[in-house]
Each structure stands twice: as C-alpha cells, then as structure tokens.
N, C-alpha and C positions, 0 to 999 in steps of 0.2 A: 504494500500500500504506500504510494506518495504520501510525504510527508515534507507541507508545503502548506499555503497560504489557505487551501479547501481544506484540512484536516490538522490545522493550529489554533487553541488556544487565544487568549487574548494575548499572553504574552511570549506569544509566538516558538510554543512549545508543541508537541501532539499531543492535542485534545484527550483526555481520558475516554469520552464517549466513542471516537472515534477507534479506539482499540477497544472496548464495550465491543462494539458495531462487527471488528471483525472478526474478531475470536469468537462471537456468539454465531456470524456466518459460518468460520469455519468449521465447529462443531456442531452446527445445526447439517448441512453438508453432510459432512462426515456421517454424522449420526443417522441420516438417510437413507446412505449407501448401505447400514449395516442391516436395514430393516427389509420384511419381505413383501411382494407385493401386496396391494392394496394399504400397505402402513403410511407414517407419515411420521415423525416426530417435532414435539413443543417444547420449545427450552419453558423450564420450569424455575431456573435460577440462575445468578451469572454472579460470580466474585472474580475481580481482580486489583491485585497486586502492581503496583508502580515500582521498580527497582531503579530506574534512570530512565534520565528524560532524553527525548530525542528533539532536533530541531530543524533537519534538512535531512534529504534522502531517501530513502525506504525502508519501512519496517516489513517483517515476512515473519507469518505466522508455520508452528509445529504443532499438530494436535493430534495426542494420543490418547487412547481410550484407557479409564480408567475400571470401570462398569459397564460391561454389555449383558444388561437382563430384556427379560422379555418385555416388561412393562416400563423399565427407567433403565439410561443410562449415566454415566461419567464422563466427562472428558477433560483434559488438560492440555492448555491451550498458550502456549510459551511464544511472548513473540521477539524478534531480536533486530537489531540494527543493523548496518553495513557493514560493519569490523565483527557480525558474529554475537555483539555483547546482548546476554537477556537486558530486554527492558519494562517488561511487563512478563506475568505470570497470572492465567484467568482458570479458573473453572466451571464448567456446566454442565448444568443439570437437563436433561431432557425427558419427556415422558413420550413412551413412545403410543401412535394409537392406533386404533385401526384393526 
C-alpha cells in the first residue's frame, strides 16, 4: 500500500485506519479462500498494534492464520516497511457463514 498524501495522517504519518483498512482486507481475503462454497466470512474484531511509524513509500502486508475452525477464524496480520522493518502488528477475528 502507498504511503503518501491518500493514506497520511495529519501529521503526515500513515494513518492508523489506513493499516485498520488493510490488514482487515487482507484477512478478510484470506479468510475467504479458506472457506467452502456457498461461505463467506465477517470480521468480527480487529486489534492492532503501532510499532513504528512510517512516512513515505510502501507498507506490505503478511497474514497468517492463527484459527481455522468451522465457524471462526484467527489471523495475524504483520505489516512492514521498505527496509523489511514491522511496523504494525493486527489481528482478526472473522466468523465465518454460510
């Protein structure tokens, strides 16, 4: 995800919503592909963690499954800078339906 003038803060940091926004794509996504037809899954919760602020460039998200049950999942959604470094850490909750 750019990170730039659409996805900064006022003081011209990356937005916290904006890694919200993608980490809860990424595991909603994710958490899709894990599901059989006719499912669908709803994030049910989102927490994340701010480690370092970013202010140019791109963030890229890593999301791995923590829970795959039949009716909820887990995931953890680690996103990192240019140089590599975590700078957020999210996780969610999804119910899955269907």
């Amino acid at each position: 995800m750019p990170v730039d003038i659409r996805t900064h803060q006022p003081f011209g940091l990356l937005h916290g919503g904006a890694s919200a926004a993608l980490a809860e794509t990424l595991g909603s996504m994710a958490g899709y592909l894990m599901t059989r037809d006719g499912q669908c899954v709803v994030g049910t919760e989102l927490n994340a963690t701010h480690h370092r602020a970013v202010s140019q460039g791109k963030v890229r998200g890593v999301c791995q499954p923590l829970h795959l049950g039949r009716q909820n999942q887990s995931w953890e959604i680690t996103l990192f800078d240019e140089q590599g470094r975590r700078c957020c850490t999210c996780r969610l909750g999804t119910a899955v339906m269907g």
